[in-house]
C-alpha positions, 0 to 999 in steps of 0.5 A: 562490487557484486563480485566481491561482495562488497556491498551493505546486505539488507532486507528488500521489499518487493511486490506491486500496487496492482490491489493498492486502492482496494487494500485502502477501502477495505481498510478505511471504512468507517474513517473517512469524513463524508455527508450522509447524501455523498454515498447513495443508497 
């Protein structure tokens, strides 16, 4: 099948979730629903 080509061609995504968590605080601040005493001073 890879020989001949016969296959559907479409975009592929690559990369890796090493830096997934950090991405999501950074972009979250300020949408969570927390307490006022959850995060300390």
């Amino acid at each position: 099948m890879l020989k001949t080509g016969n296959f559907k061609k479409c975009p592929i995504l690559l990369g890796a979730n090493r830096d997934e968590g950090s991405y999501f605080m950074v972009y979250a601040q300020g949408n969570e629903k927390t307490p006022g005493n959850a995060i300390p001073d």
